[in-house]
C-alpha positions as CSV (number, residue, x, y, z in Angstrom):
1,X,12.2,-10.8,27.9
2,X,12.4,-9.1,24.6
3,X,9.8,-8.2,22.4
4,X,12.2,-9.8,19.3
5,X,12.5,-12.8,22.0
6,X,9.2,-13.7,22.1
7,X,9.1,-14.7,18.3
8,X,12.7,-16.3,18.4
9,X,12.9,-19.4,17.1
10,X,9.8,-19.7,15.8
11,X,9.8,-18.5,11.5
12,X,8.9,-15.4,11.1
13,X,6.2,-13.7,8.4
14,X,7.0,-13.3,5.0
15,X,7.3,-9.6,4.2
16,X,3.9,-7.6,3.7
17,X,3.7,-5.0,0.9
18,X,0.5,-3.1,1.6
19,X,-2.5,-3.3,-0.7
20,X,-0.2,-2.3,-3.3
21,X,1.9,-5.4,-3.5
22,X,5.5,-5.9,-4.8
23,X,7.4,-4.8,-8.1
24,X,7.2,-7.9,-10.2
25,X,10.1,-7.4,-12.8
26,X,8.8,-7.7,-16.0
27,X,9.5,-7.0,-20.4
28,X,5.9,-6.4,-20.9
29,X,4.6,-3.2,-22.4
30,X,2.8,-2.3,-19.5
31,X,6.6,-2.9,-17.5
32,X,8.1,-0.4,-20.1
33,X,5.9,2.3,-20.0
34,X,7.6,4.9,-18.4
35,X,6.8,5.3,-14.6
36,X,5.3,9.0,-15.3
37,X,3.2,8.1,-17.6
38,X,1.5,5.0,-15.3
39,X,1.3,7.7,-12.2
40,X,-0.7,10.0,-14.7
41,X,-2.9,7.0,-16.3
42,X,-3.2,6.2,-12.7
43,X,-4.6,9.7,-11.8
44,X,-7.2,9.7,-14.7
45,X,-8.1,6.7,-13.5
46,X,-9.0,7.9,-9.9
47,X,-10.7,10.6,-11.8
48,X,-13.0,8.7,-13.8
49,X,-13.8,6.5,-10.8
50,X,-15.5,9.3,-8.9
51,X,-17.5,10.3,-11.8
52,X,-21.3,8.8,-11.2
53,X,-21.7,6.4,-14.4
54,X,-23.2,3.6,-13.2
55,X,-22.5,-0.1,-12.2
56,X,-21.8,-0.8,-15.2
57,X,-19.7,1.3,-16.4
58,X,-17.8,0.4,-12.9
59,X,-17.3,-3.2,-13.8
60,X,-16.0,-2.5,-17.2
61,X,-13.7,0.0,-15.6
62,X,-12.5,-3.0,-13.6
63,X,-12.4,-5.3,-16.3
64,X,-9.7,-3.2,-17.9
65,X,-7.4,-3.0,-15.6
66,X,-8.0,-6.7,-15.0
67,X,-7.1,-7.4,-18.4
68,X,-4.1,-5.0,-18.6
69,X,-2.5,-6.7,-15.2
70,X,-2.9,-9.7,-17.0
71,X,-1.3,-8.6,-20.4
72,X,1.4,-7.4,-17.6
73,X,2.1,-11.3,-16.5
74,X,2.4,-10.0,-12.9
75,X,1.6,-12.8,-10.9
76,X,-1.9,-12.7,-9.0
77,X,-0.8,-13.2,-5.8
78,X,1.4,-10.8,-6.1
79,X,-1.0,-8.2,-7.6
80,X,-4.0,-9.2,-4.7
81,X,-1.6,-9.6,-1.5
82,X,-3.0,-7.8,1.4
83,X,-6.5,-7.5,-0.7
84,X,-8.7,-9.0,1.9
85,X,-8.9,-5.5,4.1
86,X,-9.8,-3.9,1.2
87,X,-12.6,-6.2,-0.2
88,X,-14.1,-5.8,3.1
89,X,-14.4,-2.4,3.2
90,X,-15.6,-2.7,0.0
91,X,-18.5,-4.6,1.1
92,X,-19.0,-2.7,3.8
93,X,-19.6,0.5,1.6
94,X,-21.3,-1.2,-0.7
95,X,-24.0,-2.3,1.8
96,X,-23.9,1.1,3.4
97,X,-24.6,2.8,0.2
98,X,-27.2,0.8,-0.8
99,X,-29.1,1.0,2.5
100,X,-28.5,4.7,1.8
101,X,-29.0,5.2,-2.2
102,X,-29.6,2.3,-3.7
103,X,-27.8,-1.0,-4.9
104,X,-26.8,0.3,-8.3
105,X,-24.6,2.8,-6.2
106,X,-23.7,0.7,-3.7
107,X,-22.2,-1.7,-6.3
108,X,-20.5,1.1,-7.9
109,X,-18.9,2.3,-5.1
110,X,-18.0,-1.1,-4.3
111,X,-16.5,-1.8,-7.6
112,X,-14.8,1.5,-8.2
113,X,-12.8,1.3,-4.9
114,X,-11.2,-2.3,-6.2
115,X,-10.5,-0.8,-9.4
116,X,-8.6,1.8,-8.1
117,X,-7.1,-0.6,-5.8
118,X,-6.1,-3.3,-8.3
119,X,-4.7,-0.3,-11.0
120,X,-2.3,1.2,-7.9
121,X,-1.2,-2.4,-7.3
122,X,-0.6,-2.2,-10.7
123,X,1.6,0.2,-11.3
124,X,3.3,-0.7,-8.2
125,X,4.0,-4.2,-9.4
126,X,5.3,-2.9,-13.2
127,X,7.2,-0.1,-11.7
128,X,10.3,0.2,-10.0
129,X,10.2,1.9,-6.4
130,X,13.0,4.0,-7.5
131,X,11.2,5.1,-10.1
132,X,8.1,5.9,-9.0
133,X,10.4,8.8,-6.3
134,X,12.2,9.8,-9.1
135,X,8.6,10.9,-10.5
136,X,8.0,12.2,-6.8
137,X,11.1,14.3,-7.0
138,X,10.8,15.9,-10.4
139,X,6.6,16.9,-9.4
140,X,7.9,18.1,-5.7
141,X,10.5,20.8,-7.6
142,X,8.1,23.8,-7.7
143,X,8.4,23.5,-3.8
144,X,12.1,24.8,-3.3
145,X,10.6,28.1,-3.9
146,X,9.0,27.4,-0.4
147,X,12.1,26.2,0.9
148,X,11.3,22.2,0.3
149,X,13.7,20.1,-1.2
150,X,12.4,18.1,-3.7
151,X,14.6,15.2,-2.4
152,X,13.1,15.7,1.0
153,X,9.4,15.3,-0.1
154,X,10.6,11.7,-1.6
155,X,12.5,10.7,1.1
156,X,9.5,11.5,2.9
157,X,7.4,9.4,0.9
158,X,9.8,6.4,0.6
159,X,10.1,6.2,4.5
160,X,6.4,5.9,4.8
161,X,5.8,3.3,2.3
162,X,8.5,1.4,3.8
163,X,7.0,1.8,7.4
164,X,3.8,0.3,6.7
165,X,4.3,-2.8,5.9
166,X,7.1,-2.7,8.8
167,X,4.0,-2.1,11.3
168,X,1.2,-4.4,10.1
169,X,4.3,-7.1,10.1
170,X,5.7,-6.5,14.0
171,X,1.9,-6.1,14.9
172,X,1.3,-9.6,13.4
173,X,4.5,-10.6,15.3
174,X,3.8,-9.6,18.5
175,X,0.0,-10.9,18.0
176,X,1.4,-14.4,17.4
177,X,3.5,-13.9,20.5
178,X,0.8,-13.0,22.8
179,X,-1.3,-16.1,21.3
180,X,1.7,-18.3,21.9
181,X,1.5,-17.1,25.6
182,X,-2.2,-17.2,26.1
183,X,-2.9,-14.3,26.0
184,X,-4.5,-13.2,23.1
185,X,-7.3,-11.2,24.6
186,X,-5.3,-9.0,26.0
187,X,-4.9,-6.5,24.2
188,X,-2.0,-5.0,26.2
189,X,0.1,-8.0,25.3
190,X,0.0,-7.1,21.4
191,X,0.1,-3.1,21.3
192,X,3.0,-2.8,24.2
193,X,5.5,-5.0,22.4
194,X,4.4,-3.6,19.3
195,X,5.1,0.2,20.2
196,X,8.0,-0.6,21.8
197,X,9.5,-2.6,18.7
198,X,8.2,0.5,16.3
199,X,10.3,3.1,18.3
200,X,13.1,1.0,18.4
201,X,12.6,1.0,14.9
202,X,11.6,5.0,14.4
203,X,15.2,5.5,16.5
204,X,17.1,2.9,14.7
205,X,16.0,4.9,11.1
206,X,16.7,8.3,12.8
207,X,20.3,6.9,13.6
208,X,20.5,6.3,9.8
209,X,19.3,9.7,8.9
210,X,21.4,11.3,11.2
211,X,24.8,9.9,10.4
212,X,24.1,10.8,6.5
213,X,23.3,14.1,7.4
214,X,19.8,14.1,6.8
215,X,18.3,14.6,10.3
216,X,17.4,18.4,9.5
């Protein structure tokens, strides 16, 4: 029996995005900003997270971009799909770091690693994907001096963020399969069906590659 047999029949998961959620279209001003401009708020935003300035400074920092995805109308669940691994690791740090240093830095750390989150999810949400590699292309350009194409580095990117979500789904897949056999506790049953599903699907986007001439 098929790994893809396993789940027949039964509905499957709805697509999973990644931490960083879907693009939500939108009018908004945040939606029309232009996609460069986002990636480089988005970058002095990851700057300004890693300076030390306090809890409270952190929470304000969150507030904002609270309050801009708001003005944005993206949808919450849209905006905090997939947020669960990242709120515990978030209070994993946060205990770790204050064991370590201190509560007020293990609530900075805490609340600096969701605002980071929440603004990427942001742009994400008020930005098309196309976009966003178009941005990835023009910064890659300096690079066919090494003999890069710029085109390459995107497609690059594109095929990862489209590979993630396509693993943490067929691993959630083949985890509901083994549990409809009993056999959830074996490990075995979730990561063989898995792997094999994720080469067919590495080979399957090869294939694609390959007959557009982009296998080199």
């Amino acid at each position: 029996m098929t790994p893809d047999a396993l789940t027949r029949g039964r509905p499957l998961r709805p697509p999973w995005a990644g931490p960083l959620g879907l693009h939500h279209p939108g009018d908004s001003v945040v939606h029309r900003l232009p996609a460069t401009a986002k990636l480089l708020l988005l970058a002095l935003t990851g700057v300004a997270v890693v300076l030390p300035a306090g809890p409270s400074v952190a929470a304000a920092g969150l507030g904002v971009v609270v309050l801009v995805t708001a003005l944005a109308r993206v949808p919450w669940h849209r905006t905090t799909r997939g947020l669960l691994p990242v709120l515990v690791t978030a209070v994993l740090l946060a205990a770790y770091q204050t064991w370590v240093r201190g509560p007020a830095l293990g609530a900075e750390v805490a609340l600096d690693l969701l605002t980071l989150v929440l603004a990427g999810a942001l742009v994400t949400a008020t930005t098309r994907a196309d976009d966003l590699l178009a941005v990835v292309t023009r910064a890659a350009r300096p690079l066919r001096h090494v003999g890069l194409a710029p085109e390459t580095v995107a497609l690059t990117v594109g095929l990862f963020l489209r590979t993630v979500p396509v693993l943490v789904q067929v691993v959630g897949e083949s985890r509901d399969a083994a549990r409809a056999r009993g056999l959830d506790r074996d490990p075995r049953a979730v990561v063989v069906p898995a792997a094999v599903r994720m080469v067919g699907h590495a080979r399957t986007t090869g294939d694609a590659l390959a007959a557009r001439g982009l296998a080199d």
